[in-house]
C-alpha positions as CSV (number, residue, x, y, z in Angstrom):
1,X,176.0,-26.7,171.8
2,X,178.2,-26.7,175.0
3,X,177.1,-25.4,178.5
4,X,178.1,-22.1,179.3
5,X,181.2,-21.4,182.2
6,X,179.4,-19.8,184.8
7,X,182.0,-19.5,187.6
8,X,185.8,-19.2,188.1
9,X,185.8,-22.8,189.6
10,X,184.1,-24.5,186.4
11,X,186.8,-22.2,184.2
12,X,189.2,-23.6,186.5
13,X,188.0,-27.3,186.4
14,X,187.8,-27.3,182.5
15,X,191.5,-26.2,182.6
16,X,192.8,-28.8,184.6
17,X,190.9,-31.1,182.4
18,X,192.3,-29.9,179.5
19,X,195.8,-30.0,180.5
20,X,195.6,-33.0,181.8
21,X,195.0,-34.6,178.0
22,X,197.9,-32.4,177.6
23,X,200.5,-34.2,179.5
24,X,200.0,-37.7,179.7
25,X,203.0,-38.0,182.3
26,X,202.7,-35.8,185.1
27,X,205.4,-34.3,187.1
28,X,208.8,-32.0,186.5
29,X,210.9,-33.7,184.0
30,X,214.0,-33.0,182.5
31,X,213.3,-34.4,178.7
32,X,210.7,-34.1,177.0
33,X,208.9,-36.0,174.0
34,X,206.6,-34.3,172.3
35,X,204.2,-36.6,169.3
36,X,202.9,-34.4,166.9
37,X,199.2,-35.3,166.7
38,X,197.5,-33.1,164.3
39,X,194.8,-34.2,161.4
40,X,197.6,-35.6,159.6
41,X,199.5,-37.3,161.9
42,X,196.7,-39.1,163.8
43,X,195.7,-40.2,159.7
44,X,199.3,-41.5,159.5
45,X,199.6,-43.1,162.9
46,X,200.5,-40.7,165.1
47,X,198.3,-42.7,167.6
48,X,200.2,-45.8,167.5
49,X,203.6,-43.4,168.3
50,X,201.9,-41.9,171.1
51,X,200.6,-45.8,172.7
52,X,203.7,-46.9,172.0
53,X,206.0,-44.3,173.8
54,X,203.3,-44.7,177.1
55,X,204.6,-48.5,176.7
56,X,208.0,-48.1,176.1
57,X,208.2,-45.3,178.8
58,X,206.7,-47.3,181.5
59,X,208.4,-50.5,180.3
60,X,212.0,-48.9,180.5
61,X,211.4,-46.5,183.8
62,X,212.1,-43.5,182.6
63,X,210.4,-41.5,185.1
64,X,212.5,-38.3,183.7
65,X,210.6,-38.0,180.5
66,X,208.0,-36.1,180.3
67,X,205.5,-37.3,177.4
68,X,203.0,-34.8,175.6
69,X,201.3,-34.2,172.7
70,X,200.6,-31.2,170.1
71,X,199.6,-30.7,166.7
72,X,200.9,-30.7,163.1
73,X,203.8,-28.3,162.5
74,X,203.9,-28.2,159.0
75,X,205.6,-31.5,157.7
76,X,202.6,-33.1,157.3
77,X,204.2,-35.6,154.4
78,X,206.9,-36.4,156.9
79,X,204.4,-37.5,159.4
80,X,204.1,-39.2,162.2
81,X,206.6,-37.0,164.1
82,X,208.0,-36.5,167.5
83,X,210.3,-33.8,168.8
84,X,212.4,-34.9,171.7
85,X,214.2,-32.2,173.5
86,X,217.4,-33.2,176.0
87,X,218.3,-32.3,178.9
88,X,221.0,-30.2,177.0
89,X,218.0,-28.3,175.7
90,X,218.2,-29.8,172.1
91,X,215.5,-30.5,170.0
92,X,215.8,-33.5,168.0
93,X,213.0,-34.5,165.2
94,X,212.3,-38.1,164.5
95,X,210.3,-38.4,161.3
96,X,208.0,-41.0,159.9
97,X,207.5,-42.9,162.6
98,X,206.6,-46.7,163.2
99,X,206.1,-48.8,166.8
100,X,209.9,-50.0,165.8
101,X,211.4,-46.7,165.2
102,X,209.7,-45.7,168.8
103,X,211.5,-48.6,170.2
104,X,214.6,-48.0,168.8
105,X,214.6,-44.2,169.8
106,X,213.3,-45.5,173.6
107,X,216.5,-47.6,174.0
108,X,219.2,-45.6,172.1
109,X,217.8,-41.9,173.1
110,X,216.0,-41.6,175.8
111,X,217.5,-44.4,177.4
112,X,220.9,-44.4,175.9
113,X,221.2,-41.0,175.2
114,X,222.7,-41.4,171.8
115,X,220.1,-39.7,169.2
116,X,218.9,-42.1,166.1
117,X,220.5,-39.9,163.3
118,X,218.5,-42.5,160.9
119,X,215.2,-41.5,162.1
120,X,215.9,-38.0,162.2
121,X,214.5,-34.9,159.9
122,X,216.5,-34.2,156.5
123,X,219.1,-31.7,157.5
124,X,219.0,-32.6,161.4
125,X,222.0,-33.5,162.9
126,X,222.5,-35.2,166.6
């Protein structure tokens, strides 16, 4: 059983907390990455996507990127997923995911800006 919120300032605390887990990366950005970490993708290694883009975000200095995290949206056999909107406002989804893959869409997307049409959801185009 939890404690009961008794004030405005532990409502408020509890918030900041939470969206703190939230965003990983802190700060405005201009693209975002979101890994999709619901049931099924944390059983398919959604976990290893999400240590991996901390990594490979620090690694490469892209201090533009903001990283975060929600839950399944539906493809759960297509899993692990990441949706990684541009500064264009497009959304791109990257599909069955390994460390590799994450690498590859560091260097050539975020980095490069050239989406990995390999990588991407069936009917997705870059």
């Amino acid at each position: 059983m939890s404690a009961k919120i008794t004030s405005a300032e532990e409502l408020k605390k509890l918030r900041d907390r939470a969206q703190a887990q939230v965003s990983l990366r802190s700060g405005p950005r201009e693209v975002q990455a979101v890994v999709h970490m619901g049931t099924c993708g944390i059983a398919a290694g959604a976990r290893d996507v999400m240590a991996e883009m901390v990594t490979r975000l620090d690694e490469a200095g892209l201090d533009d990127v903001t990283l975060r995290q929600s839950g399944c949206i539906g493809l759960c056999d297509e899993e692990p997923m990441m949706t990684v909107t541009d500064r264009e406002r497009r959304n791109f989804l990257y599909v069955d995911l390994t460390r590799e893959k994450v690498r590859r869409i560091v260097k050539e997307h975020l980095a490069g800006g050239k989406p990995v049409e390999a990588f991407l959801a069936k009917g997705e185009k870059a």
